[in-house]
N, C-alpha and C positions, 0 to 999 in steps of 0.2 A: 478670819483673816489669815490665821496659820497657811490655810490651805489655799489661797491667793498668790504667799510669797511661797510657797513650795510650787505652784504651778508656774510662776514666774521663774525661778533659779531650774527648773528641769527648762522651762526653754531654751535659757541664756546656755546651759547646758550642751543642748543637742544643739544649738546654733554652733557655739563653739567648736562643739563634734565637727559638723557641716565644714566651716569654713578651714579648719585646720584638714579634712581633707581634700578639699577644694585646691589649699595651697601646695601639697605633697607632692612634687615630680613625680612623672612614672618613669620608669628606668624603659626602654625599649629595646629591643632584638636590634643586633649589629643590620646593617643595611646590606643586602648580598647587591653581590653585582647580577646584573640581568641572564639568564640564563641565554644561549645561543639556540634561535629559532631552528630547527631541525623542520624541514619540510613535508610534512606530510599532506597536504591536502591535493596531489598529485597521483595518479594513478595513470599503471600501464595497460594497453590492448588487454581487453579483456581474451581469453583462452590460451594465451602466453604460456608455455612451460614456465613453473615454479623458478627453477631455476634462471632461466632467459630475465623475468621478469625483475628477480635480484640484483643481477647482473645491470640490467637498466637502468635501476632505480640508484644503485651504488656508484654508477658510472656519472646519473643525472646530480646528484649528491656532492662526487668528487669535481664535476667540471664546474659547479656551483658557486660563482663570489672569488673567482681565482684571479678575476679583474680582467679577463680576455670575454670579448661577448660571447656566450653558447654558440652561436652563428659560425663563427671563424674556429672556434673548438669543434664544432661537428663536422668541420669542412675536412680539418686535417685528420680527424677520426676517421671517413669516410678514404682518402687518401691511401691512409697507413694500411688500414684495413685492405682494401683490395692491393698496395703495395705486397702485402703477408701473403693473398691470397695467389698472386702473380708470383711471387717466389716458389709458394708450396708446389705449383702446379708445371713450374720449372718454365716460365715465361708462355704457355697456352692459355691463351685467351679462352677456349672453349671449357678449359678442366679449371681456371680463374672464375668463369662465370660461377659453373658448379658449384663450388665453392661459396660462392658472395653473392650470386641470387639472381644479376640479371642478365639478358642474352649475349651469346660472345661477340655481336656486332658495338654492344653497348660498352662493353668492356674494353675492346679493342679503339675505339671511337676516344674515348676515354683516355685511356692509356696515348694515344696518337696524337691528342692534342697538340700545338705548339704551345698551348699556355701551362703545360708543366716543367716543372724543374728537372733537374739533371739527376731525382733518383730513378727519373722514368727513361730515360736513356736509354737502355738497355733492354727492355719492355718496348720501345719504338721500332716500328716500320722493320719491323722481321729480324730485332736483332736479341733474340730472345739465347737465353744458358745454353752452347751446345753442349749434350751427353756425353758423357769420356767414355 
C-alpha cells in the first residue's frame, strides 16, 4: 500500500510540474519592423560590362518606389541623356549620335520635334553652339 500512495504523490507531483509549466509566460524577442525588400530577382543583358551592368541595376534601384512610374522616369533619362550628349558634341547631330548610339537622322528627328520643350531650342532646326 506504501508503494500505491508513493505512486500516487510522484503523479500529483509531475502533474503539478506539468501544469505550473503550462501556466509560465514566455518572454518573446522585441518584434522588429519588416525589413525593406531590396530587389533582386532582376537581372541585366547578359554580356553587359561589369561595370555598365551596376550602373543599371543602381539606376533601376534608385528610380524604384519614387512614386513617378519607371515609364515617365525613363522617358526623361532618355531626354537628359541625349540633351548631355548634344551638348558634348557642341549641338552635331552626327558626333550626338556617336555618342548615344543611334543614327544622326534619328537624333536629329528627335531633337526637331515640335513636341519638345524649350531645353531643345537650341538643338533645333540648325540652331546649334556657334564655335568662338
Amino acid at each position: 500500500m506504501a508503494s500505491k500512495k508513493k505512486k500516487a504523490a510522484t503523479k500529483k507531483a509531475t502533474a503539478k510540474k506539468a501544469t505550473a509549466k503550462k501556466t509560465t509566460t514566455k518572454k518573446t524577442a522585441p518584434v522588429k519592423a519588416p525589413a525593406v525588400k531590396k530587389a533582386t530577382g532582376f537581372q541585366v543583358k547578359k554580356g553587359m560590362a561589369p561595370k555598365a551592368a551596376k550602373a543599371v541595376k543602381d539606376a533601376a534601384d534608385a528610380m524604384w518606389g519614387v512614386g513617378v512610374p519607371p515609364h515617365e522616369l525613363l522617358q526623361e533619362l532618355h531626354a537628359v541623356m541625349l540633351l548631355r550628349c548634344l551638348d558634348e558634341a557642341d549641338g552635331n547631330y552626327a558626333g550626338a549620335a556617336s555618342l548615344f548610339g543611334p543614327s544622326r537622322q534619328s537624333v536629329q528627328q528627335y531633337a526637331n520635334s515640335p513636341l519638345r520643350d524649350a531645353r531643345w531650342k537650341q538643338y533645333q532646326q540648325n540652331r546649334r553652339k556657334k564655335r568662338a
